[in-house]
Backbone as ProteinMPNN parsed JSONL, in Angstrom:
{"seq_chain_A": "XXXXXXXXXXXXXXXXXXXXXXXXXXXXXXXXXXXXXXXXXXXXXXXXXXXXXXXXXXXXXXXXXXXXXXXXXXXXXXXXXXX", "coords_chain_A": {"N_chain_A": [[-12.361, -21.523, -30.792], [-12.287, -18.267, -32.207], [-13.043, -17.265, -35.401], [-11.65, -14.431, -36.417], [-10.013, -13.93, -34.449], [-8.161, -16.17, -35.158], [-7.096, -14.66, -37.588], [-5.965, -12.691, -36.787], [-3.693, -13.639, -35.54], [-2.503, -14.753, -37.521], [-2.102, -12.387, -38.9], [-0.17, -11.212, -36.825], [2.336, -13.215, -36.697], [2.811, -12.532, -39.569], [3.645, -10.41, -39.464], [6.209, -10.381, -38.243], [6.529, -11.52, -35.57], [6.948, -14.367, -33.525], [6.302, -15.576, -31.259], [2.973, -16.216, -29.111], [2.751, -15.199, -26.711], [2.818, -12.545, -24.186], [3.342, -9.748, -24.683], [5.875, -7.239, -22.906], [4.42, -4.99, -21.14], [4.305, -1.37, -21.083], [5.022, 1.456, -18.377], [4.384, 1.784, -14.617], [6.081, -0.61, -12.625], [5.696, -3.335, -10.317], [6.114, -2.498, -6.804], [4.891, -2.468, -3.85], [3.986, -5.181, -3.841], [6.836, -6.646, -2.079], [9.864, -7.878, -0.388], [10.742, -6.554, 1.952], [8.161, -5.807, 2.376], [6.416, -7.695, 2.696], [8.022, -9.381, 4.45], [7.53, -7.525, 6.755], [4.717, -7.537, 7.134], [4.072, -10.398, 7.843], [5.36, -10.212, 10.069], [3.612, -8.395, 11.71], [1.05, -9.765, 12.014], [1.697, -11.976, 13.236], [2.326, -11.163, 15.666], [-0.163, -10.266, 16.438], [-3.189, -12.427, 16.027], [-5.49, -11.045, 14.782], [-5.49, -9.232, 13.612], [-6.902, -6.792, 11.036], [-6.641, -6.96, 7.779], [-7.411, -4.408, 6.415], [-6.731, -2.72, 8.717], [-3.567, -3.367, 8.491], [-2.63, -2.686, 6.724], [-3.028, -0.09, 6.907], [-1.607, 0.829, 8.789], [0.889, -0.235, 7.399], [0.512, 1.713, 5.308], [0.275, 0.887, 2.905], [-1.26, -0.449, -0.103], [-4.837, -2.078, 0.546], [-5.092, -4.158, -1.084], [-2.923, -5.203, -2.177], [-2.095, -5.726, 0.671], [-3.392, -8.092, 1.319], [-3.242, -9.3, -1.582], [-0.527, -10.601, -0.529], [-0.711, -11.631, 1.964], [-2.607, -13.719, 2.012], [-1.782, -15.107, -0.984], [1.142, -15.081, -1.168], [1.903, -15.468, 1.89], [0.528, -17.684, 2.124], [-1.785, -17.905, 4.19], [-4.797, -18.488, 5.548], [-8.405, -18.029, 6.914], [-8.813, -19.856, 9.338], [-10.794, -20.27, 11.728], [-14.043, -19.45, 12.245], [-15.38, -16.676, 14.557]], "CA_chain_A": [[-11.515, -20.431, -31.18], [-13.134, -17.764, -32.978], [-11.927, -16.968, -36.927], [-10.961, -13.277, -36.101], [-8.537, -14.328, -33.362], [-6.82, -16.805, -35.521], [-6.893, -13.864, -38.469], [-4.999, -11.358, -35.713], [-2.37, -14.339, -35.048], [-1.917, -14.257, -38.726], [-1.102, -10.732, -39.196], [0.751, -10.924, -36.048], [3.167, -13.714, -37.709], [2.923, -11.952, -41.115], [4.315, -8.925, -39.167], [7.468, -11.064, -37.735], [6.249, -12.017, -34.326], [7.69, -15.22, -33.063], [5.414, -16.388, -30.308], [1.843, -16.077, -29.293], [3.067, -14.789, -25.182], [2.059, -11.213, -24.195], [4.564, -8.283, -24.963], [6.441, -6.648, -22.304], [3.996, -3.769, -20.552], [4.671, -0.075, -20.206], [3.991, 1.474, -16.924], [5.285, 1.584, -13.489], [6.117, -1.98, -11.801], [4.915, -3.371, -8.77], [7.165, -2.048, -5.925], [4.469, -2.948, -2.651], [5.012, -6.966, -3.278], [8.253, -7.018, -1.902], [10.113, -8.902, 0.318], [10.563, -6.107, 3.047], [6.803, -5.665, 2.829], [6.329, -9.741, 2.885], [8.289, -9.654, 5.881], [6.446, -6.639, 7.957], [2.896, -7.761, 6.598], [4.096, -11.197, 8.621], [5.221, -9.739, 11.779], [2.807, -7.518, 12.474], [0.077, -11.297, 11.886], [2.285, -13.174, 14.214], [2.096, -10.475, 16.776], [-1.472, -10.118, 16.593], [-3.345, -12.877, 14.613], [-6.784, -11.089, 14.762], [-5.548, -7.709, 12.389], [-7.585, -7.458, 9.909], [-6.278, -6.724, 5.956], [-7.263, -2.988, 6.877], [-5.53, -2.284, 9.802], [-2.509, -3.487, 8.496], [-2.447, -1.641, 5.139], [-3.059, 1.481, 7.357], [-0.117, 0.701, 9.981], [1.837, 0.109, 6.868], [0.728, 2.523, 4.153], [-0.132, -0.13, 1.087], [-3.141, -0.726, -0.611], [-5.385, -3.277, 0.832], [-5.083, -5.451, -2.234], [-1.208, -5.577, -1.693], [-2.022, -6.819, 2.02], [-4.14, -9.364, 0.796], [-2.263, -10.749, -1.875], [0.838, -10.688, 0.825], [-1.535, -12.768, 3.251], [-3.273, -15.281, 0.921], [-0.912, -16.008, -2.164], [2.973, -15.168, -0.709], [2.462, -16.374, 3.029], [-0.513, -18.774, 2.246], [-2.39, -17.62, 5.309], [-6.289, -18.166, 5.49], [-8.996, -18.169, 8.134], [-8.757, -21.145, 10.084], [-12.212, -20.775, 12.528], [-14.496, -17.664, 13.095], [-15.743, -16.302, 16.237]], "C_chain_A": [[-12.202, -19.693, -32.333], [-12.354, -17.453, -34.519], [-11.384, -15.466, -36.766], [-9.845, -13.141, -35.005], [-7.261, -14.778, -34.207], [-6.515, -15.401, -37.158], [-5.949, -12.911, -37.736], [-3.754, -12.201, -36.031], [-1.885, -14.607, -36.483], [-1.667, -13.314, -38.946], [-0.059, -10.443, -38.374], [2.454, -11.867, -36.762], [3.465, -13.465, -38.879], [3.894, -10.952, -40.67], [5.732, -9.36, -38.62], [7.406, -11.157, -36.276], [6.695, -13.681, -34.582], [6.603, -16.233, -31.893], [4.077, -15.615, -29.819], [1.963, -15.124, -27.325], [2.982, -13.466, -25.26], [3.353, -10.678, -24.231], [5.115, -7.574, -23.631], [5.25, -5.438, -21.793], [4.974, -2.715, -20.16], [4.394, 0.079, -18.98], [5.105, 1.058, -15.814], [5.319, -0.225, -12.934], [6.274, -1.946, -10.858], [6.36, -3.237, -7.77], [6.444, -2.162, -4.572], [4.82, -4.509, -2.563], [6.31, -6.994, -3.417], [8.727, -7.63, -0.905], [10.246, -8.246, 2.011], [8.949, -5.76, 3.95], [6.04, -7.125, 3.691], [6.376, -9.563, 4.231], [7.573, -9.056, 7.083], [5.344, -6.905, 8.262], [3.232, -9.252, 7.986], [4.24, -11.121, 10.091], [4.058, -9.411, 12.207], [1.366, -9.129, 12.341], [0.602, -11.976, 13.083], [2.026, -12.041, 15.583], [0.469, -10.28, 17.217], [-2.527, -10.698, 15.544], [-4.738, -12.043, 14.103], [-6.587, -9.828, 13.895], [-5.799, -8.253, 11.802], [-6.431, -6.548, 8.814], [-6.642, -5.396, 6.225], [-6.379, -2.087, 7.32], [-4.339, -2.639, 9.749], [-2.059, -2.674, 7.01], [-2.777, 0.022, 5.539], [-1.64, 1.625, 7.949], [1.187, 0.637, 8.508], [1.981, 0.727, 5.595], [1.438, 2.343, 2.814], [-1.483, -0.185, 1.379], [-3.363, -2.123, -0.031], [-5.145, -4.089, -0.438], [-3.538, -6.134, -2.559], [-1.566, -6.42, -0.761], [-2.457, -8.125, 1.668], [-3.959, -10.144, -0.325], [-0.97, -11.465, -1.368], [0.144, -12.013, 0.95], [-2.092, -14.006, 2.769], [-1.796, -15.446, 0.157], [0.44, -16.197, -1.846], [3.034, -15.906, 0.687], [1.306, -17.711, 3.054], [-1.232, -18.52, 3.763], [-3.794, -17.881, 4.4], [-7.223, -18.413, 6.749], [-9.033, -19.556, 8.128], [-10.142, -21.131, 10.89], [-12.458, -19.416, 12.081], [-15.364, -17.683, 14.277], [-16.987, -16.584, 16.456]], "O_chain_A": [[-12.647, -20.31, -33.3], [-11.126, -17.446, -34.613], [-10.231, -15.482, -37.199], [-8.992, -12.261, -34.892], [-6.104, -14.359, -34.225], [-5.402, -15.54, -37.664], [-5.088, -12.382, -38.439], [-2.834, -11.697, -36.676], [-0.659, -14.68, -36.568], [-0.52, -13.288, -39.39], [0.863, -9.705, -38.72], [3.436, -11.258, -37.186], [4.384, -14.102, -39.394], [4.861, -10.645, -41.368], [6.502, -8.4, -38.588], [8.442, -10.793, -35.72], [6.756, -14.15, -35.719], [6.357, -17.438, -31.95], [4.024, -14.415, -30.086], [0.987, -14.461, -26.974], [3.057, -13.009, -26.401], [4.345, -11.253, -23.783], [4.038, -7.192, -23.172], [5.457, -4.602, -22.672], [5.95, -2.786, -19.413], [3.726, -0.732, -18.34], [6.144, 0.403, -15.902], [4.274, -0.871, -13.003], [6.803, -1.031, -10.227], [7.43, -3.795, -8.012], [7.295, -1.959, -3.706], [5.543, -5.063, -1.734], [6.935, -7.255, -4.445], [7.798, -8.119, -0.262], [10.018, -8.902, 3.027], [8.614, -5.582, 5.122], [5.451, -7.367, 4.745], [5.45, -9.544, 5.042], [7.14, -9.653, 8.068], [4.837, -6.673, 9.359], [2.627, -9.113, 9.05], [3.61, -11.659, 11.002], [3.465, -10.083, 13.05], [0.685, -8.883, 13.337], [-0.173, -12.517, 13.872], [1.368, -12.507, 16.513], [0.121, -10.167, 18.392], [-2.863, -10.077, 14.536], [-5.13, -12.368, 12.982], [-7.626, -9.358, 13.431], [-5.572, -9.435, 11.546], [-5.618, -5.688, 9.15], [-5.505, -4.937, 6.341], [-5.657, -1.207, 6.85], [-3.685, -2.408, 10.766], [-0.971, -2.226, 6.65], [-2.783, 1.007, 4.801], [-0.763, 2.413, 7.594], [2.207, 1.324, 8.555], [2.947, 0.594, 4.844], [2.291, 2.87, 2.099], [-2.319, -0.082, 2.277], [-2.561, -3.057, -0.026], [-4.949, -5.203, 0.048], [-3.209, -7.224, -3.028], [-1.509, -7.636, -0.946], [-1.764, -9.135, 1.786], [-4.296, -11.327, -0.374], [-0.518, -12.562, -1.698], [0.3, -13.071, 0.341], [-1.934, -15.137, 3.23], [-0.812, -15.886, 0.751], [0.999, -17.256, -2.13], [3.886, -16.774, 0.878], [1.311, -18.57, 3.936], [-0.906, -19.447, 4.505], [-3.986, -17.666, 3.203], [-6.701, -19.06, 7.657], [-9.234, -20.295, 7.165], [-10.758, -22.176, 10.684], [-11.68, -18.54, 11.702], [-15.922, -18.652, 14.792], [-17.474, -16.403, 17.572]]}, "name": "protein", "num_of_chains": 1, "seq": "XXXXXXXXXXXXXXXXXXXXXXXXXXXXXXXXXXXXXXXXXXXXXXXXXXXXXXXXXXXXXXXXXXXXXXXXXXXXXXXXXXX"}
């Protein structure tokens, strides 16, 4: 731990901070991971397992990086063989 870190977390406690956990962000919040997306992102997999993370962020107009944390981290999907 470097000495200018723990010098911040002293001014931050000097200043009446409470805990060391990140502050609330401005800014819009995430509104593609959702649960109607969840659900579509899954259909449209079960109907056809071979769409790729592309073609399904076109069909449903989200960012690839939405689809693909859908597909990996919320339904736990990952390649199983390749061709």
């Amino acid at each position: 731990m470097s000495r200018s870190r723990v010098y911040q977390w002293c001014t931050w406690f000097g200043e009446g901070r409470t805990s060391l956990g990140d502050e609330p962000k401005s800014g819009r919040p995430k509104t593609s991971t959702n649960e109607e997306n969840t659900t579509r992102v899954d259909e449209l997999i079960r109907c056809d397992r071979r769409m790729k993370i592309r073609e399904i962020a076109l069909k449903l107009d989200i960012p690839k990086s939405t689809v693909h944390e859908i597909v990996h981290d919320t339904l736990g999907y990952r390649k199983v063989s390749a061709r």
